[in-house]
C-alpha positions in Angstrom: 117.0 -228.4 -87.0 117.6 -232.0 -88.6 115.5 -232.7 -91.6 114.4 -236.2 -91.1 113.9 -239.1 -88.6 113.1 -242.6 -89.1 110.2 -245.1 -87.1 110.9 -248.9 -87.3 108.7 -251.7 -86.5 111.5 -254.5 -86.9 110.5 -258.1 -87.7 112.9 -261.5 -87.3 111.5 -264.6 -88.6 112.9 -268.0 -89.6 110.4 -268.3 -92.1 110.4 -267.0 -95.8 107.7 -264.0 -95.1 105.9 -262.3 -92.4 103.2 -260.7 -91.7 102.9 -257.1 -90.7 99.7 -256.3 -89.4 98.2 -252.8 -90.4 98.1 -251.7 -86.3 101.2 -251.8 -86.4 101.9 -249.4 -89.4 99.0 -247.2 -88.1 101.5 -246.7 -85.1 104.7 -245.6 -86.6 103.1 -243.1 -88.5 100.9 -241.8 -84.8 104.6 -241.9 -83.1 106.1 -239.9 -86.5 103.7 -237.1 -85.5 105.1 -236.3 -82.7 107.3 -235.3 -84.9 106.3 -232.8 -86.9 109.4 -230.1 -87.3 111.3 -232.4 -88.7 111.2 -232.0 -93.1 110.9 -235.6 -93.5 109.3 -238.5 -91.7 109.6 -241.8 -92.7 107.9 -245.2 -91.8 109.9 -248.5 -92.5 109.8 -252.2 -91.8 112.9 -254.0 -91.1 112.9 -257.5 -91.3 115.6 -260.0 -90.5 115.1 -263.1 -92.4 117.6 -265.5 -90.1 117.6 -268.6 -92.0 118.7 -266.5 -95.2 121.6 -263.8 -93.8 119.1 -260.9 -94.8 117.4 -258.1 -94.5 114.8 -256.5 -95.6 114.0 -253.0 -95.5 110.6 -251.2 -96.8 109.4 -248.1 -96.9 105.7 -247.5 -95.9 104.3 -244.8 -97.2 100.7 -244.8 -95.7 98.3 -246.3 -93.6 97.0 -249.4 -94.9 93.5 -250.9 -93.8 94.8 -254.9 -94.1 98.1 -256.2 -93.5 101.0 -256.3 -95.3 103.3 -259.1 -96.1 107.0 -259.1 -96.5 109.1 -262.1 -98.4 112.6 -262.9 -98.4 112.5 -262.8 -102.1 111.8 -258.8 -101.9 114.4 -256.5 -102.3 114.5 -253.6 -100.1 113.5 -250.0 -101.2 115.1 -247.9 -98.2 118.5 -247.1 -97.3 119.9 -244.5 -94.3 121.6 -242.3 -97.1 
């Protein structure tokens, strides 16, 4: 049995933040219950900031009831290891 999977709702914007609207995190965490034998399940956004070389990764840790912005200025707080 593996002990953990990963959902990504993955963003690319020219501009220096975007918007991630709550539906959407709502919806990686109803597809990571599908899920459920696996130890650990884990909602992050990805996004790909073109006009600065970088990404962007977050970790979600909840549902949230308003959406939630990303800048090219944040740093990420996920890695696959």
């Amino acid at each position: 049995m593996e002990g953990r999977i990963v959902a990504f709702e993955v963003k690319s914007t020219k501009e220096d933040r975007v918007r991630v609207r709550w539906d959407q995190v709502s919806r990686l965490f109803a597809f990571l219950d599908a899920f459920k034998k696996y130890e650990r399940r884990e909602a992050v956004i990805a996004v790909w900031f073109s006009g600065s070389g970088k990404w962007v990764f977050k970790k979600v840790d909840g549902v949230f009831s308003e959406d939630l912005v990303i800048t090219v200025h944040d740093e990420s707080d996920w890695s696959p290891s």
